[in-house]
N, C-alpha and C positions, 0 to 999 in steps of 0.2 A: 543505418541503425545497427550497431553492433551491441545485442543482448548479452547481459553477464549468463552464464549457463551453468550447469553445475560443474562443481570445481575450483568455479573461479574464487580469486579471493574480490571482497566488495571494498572498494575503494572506500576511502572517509570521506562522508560529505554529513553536510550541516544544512538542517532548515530550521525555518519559525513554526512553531504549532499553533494553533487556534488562540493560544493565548499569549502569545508574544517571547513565550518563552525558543531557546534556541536550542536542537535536538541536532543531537552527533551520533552520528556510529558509535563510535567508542566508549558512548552511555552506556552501551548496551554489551560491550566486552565480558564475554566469559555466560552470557544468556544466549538464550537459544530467539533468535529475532524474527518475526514472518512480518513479510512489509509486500502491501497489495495497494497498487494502482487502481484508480478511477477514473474516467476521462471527467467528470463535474459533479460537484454537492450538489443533494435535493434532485436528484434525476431519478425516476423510477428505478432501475436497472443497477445504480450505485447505491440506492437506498436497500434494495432488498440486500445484497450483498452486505451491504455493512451492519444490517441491522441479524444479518445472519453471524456474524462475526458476534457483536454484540449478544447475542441469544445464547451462543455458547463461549462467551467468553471463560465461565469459570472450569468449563473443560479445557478449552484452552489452555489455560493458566496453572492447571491441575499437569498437563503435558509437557509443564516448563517453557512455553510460549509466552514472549513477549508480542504485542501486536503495532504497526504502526500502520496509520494510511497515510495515501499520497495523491496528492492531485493536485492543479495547477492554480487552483484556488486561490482568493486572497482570505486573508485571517481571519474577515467580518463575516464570508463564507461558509467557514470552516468551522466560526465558533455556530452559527446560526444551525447550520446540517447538526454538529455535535448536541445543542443545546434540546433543539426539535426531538430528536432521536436519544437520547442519553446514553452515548457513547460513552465507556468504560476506558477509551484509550485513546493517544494523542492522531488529529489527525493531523499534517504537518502543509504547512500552504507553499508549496514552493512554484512560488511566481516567476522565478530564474531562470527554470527548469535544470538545475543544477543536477537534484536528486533524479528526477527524471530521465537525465542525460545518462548519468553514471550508468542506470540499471538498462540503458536503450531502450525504453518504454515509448521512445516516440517517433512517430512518422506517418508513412500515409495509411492512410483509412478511405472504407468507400462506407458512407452508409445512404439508405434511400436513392442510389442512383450517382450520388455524389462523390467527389472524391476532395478531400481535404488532409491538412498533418493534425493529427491527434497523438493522445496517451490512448497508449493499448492496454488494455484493462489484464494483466497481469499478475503473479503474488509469487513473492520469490522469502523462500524457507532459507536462514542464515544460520551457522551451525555458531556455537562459543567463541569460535576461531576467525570468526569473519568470512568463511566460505561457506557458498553458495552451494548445498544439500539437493536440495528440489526446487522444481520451475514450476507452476502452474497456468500453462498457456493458454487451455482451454475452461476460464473460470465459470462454473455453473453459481450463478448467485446463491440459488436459493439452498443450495447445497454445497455452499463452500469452506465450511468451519471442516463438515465430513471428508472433504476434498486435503484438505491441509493435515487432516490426523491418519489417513491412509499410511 
């Protein structure tokens, strides 16, 4: 699992959002982009987090932040979490793990004793220029809009 880290430039990748529309990198050229991984919609732990996002989105957005999620979701998922919660921004279903791929968000995991491959719950800060500003490895849900404006 090779992580983009800061520096890097983020490659273009393309997914479907919640609503079938198709979201690119390059949508976002010349914006300041923060894009945060979920291991699953409607999960305690994904919920706080994104509803924390959600809470401050208009600071957010005040900061020049665009927001996108990501997780492995499929679309019916993703609109259902979006719809439940009334999320202000796209969340993106990428069932290919294309996007996933790109930012290395995936592998193994141990939770409860277990060990399985997962998305590692991540939030990577993208500057105008497509590279990769800040990493956030260690994401505190319920503190994490704070976490992103540091």
């Amino acid at each position: 699992m090779k992580i983009l880290k800061v520096g890097d430039k983020v490659p273009e990748f393309s997914a479907k959002d919640q609503d079938g529309n198709t979201i690119n990198l390059s949508d976002y050229q010349g914006k300041k982009l923060v894009v945060f991984f979920y291991p699953k919609a409607n999960t305690p732990t994904c919920t706080v987090e994104a509803c924390n996002l959600r809470d401050h989105y208009a600071e957010l957005r005040e900061n020049g932040l665009e927001i996108l999620g990501v997780s492995a979701d499929t679309e019916k998922k993703q609109t259902n979490f979006r719809n439940k919660f009334n999320f202000p921004y796209p969340l993106l279903a990428d069932t290919d793990h294309a996007v996933i791929e790109t930012f290395g968000v995936w592998g193994p995991k141990k939770f409860m004793g277990r060990e399985f491959d997962g998305i590692h719950r991540k939030t990577f800060l993208i500057n105008e220029n497509g590279i990769v500003e800040k990493v956030i490895d260690k994401v505190k849900a319920k503190n994490h809009a704070a976490q992103i404006l540091e």
